[in-house]
N, C-alpha and C positions, 0 to 999 in steps of 0.2 A: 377097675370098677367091678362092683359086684355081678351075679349072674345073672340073669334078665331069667325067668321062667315065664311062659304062657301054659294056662290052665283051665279048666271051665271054672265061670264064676260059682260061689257058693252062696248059699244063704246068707252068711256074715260078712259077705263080704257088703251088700246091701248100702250100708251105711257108707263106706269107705270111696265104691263107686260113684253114687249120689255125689261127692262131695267133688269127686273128678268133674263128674259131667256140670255140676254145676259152676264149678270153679271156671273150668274148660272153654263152657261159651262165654264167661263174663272177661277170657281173655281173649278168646277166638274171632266173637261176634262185635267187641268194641267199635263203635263206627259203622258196623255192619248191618245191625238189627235195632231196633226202637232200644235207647237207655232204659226205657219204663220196663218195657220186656224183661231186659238183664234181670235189673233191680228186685222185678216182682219171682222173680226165683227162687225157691228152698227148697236147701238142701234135704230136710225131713220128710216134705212132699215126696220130692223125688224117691229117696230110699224106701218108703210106704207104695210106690207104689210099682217099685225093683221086689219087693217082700210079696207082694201081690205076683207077680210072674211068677213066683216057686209055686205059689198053690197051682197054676195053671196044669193041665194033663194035655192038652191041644195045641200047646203051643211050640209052633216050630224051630223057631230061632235058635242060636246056641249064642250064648250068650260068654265072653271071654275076659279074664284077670290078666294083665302081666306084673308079677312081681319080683322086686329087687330086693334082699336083706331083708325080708321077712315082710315087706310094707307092699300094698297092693298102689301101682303106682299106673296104672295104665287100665283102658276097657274098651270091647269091640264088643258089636251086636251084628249079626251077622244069618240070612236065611233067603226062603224062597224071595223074588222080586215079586212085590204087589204091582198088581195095573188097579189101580182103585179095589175091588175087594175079590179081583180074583188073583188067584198067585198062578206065576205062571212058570217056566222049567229053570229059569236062568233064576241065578242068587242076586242076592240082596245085600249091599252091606249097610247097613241099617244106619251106625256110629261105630266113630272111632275116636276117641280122648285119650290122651296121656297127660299127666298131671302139668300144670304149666314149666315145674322144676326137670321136669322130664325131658319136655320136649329137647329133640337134638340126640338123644342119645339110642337110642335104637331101639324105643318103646314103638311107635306108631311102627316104625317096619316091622317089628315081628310080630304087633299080633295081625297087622294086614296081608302076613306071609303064612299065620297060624288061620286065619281065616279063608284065604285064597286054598288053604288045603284041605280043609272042611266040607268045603263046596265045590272039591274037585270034578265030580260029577256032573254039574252043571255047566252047560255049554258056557255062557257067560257069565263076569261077573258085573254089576249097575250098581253106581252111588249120586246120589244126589250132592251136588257141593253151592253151598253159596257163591252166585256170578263174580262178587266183587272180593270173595276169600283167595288171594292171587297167594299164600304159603297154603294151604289145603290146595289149589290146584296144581301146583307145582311138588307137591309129596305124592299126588297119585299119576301124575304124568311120569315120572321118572320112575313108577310101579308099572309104567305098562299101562296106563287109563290113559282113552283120551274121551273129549266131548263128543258124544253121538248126534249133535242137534236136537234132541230133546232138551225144553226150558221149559222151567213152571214161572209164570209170570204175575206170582203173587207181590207182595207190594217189597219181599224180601226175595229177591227175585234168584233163582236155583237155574245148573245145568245141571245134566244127567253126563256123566261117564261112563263106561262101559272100557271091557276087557276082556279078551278070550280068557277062556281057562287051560287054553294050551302054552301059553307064556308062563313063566314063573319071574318072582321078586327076583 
């Protein structure tokens, strides 16, 4: 197989990510999240408003590509943890998508090993995962995440993970 790179995203890449992330949850979230949700998805929204972060000067995240053979096939977002609108010392991993053809191959672990090292700094690292996504919880348990008993009890209901940053992938 070809060579897996992790990079910062780029501007052009814009379009190609959009199409992950959207592709991504309408494989991910199946069963998971309202159909209408999925459905009402686009991909152009999304890239418009990835094109939208380059202009930012404030924003902190780092935002990451993994690509194979020239093709951007993977994407992490990655920064401070929010507690509602304040950020606090421990990181954040925001998302993580690899293209549905991807997955299995060793996209989700290196850009979650290219992001755990970004944020090395950071005493922890927190991600939010759907309660009833049993393959996303079982890819960051065997990273070294487990559930802290934080949940968001919205109607698509979330636990929080957590991770030292003295562990590695």
């Amino acid at each position: 197989m070809d060579t897996l790179t992790i990079r910062p995203m780029a501007l052009s890449d814009c379009d190609r990510v959009a199409e992950i992330r959207v592709t991504g949850w309408r494989h991910a979230y199946r069963g998971l999240m309202p159909q209408a949700e999925l459905d009402g998805l686009s991909v152009e929204a999304d890239a418009e408003r990835r094109r939208a972060h380059f202009t930012r000067t404030d924003d902190p995240t780092t935002q990451l590509v993994a690509e194979r053979a020239g093709q951007v096939v993977g994407w992490a977002s990655v920064g401070p943890y929010r507690d509602g609108e304040t950020r606090t010392a421990d990181a954040e991993l925001y998302a993580l998508y690899a293209d549905p053809a991807h997955i299995g191959t060793g996209v989700g672990r290196a850009l979650l090993t290219e992001a755990l090292a970004r944020s090395a700094a950071q005493p922890r690292m927190l991600l939010w995962v759907l309660r009833d996504n049993t393959r996303a919880r079982r890819f960051y348990e065997r990273a070294g995440f487990s559930p802290d008993g934080a949940e968001d009890g919205t109607s698509v209901p979330e636990v929080r993970y957590a991770r030292s940053q003295l562990r590695r992938c």
